[in-house]
C-alpha positions in Angstrom: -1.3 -14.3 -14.2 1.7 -16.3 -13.6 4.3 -13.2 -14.7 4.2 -10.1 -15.8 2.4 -8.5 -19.0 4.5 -8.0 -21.5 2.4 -5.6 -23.4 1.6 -1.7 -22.4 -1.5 -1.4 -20.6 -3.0 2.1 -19.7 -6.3 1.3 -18.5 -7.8 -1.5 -16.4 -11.7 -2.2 -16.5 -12.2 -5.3 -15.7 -10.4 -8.9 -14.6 -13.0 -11.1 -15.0 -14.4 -14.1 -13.4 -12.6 -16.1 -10.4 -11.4 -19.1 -12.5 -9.7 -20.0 -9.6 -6.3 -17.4 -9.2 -5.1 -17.2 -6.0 -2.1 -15.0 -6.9 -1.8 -11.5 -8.9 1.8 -11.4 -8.1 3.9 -9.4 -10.2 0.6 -9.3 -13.0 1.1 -5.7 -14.0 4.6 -4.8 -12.8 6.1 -1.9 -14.5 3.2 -1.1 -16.8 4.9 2.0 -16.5 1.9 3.5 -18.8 -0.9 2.3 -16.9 -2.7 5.1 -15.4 -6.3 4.4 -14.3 -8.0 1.0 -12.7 -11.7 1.3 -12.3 -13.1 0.6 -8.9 -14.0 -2.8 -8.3 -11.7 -4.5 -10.8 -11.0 -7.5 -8.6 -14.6 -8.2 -8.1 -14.8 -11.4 -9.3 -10.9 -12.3 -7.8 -12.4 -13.9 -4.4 -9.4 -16.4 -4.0 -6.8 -14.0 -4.8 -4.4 -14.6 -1.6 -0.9 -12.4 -2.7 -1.2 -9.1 -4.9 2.6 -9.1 -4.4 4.1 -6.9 -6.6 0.8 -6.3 -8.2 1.2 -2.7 -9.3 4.9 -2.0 -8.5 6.6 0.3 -10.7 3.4 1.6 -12.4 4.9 4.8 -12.9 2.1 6.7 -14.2 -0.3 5.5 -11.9 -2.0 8.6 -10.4 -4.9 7.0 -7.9 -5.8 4.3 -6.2 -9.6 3.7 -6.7 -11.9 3.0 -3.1 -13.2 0.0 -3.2 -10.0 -1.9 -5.6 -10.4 -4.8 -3.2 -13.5 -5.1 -1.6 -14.3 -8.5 -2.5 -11.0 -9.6 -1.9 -11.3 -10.9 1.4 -9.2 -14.0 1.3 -5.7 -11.9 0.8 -3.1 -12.4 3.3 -0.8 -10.3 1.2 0.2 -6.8 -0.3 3.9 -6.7 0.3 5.6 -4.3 -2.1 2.2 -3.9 -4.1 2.6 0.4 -5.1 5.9 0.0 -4.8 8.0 2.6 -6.6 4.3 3.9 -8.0 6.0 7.5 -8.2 2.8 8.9 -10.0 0.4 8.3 -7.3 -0.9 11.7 -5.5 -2.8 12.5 -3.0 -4.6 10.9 0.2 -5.1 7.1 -0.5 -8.4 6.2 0.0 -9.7 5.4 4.0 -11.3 1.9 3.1 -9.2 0.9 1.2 -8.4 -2.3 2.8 -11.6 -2.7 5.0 -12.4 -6.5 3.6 -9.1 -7.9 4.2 -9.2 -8.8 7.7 -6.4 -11.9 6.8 -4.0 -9.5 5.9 -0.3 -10.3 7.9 2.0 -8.6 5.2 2.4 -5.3 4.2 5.9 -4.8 3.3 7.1 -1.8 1.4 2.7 -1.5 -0.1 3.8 2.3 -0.6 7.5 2.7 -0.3 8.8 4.9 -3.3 5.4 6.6 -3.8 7.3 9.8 -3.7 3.9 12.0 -4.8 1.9 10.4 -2.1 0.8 13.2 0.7 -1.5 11.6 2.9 -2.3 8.3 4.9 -5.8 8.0 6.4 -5.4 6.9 10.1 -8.3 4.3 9.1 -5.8 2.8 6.6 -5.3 -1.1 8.7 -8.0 -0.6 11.3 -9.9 -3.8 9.9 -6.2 -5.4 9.3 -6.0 -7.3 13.0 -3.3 -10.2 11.8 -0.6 -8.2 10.2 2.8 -8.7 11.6 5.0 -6.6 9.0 5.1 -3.1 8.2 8.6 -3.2 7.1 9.3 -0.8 4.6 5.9 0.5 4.1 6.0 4.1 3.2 9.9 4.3 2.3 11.0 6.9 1.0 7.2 8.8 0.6 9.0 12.3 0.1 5.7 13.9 0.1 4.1 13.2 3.2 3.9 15.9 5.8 2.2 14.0 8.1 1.4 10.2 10.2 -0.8 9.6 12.1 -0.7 5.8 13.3 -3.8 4.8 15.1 -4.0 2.9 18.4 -5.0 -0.4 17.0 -1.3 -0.7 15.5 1.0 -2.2 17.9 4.7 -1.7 16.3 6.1 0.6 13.4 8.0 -1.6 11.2 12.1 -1.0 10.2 12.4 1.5 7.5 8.5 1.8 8.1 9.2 5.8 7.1 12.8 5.9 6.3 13.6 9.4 3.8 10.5 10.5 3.8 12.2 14.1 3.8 8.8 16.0 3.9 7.0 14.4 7.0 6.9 16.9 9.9 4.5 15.4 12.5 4.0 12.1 13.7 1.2 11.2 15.9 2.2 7.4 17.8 -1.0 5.8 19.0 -1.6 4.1 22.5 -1.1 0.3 20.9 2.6 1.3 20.2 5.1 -1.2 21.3 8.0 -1.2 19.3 9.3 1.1 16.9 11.7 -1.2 14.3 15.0 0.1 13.6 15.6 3.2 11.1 11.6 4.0 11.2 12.1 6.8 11.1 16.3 7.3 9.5 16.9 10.8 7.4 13.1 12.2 8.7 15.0 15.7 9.1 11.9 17.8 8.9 10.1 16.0 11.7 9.3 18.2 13.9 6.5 16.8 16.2 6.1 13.4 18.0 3.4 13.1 19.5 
């Protein structure tokens, strides 16, 4: 998975066995006709370390299954993997990222997922080594509301820059630092909490 596909892919079943990848960077950037991944797909991906990239620019892409990377507990990161995933609606799901307590990168995961509408305060709670939230939900015109839960010590820059729709934000006690433009063009805030 050194690249990206060449070849339109709409559906994912299945990856197959280990075989020893430790990076899904890139692997299905822009499959801009990919719309489904069945739940568990990366089961047998246990030294996957970097889904950079992995799904950016999927276009289509309507959901993120629960469970995508439960068995992929050696990952350290997910910087930039949604990214620009306009077709993606809805709450993404709570456990998401439960298994990957290694985690230290989330940069721009989300930003550009302008359909999203929801982030479950959950989202990171198992995610105890991450140091960057830079960019994550960029320009998520859809969300209405945040809710950042205590565990999370600091809102990266541009962590929620143009996301025009998002009218309350709820800071938890662990906040520390907000980075700069977090929150840059947010005119329809209008609750922090």
């Amino acid at each position: 998975f050194g690249g990206t596909v060449t070849k339109d892919i709409v559906k994912i079943e299945h990856i197959g066995k280990d075989m020893g990848i430790t990076s899904m960077d890139f692997a299905f950037y822009g499959q801009n006709k990919l719309y489904h991944i069945e739940n568990n797909v990366f089961d047998g991906l246990n030294a996957v370390k970097s889904f950079r990239n992995v799904f950016a620019n999927c276009t289509s892409l309507a959901n993120v299954p629960e469970g995508l990377f439960d068995k992929c507990t050696n990952v350290t990161t997910f910087a930039w993997a949604f990214q620009g995933c306009s077709g993606l609606n809805g709450t993404i799901p709570e456990g998401l990222f439960d298994n990957c307590p290694e985690v230290v990168d989330f940069t721009g995961i989300f930003s550009d997922c302008t359909g999203l509408n929801g982030i479950p305060e959950e989202l990171f709670d198992k995610c105890t080594e991450v140091k960057c939230f830079d960019a994550s939900f960029y320009k998520c015109e859809s969300l209405t509301s945040v809710v950042i839960p205590d565990t999370v010590t600091s809102v990266g820059d541009y962590a929620f820059n143009l996301c025009i729709g998002l009218q309350t934000v709820v800071l938890g006690s662990g906040i520390t630092q907000i980075g700069k433009r977090a929150f840059y063009k947010d005119t329809a805030i209008e609750t922090i909490v």
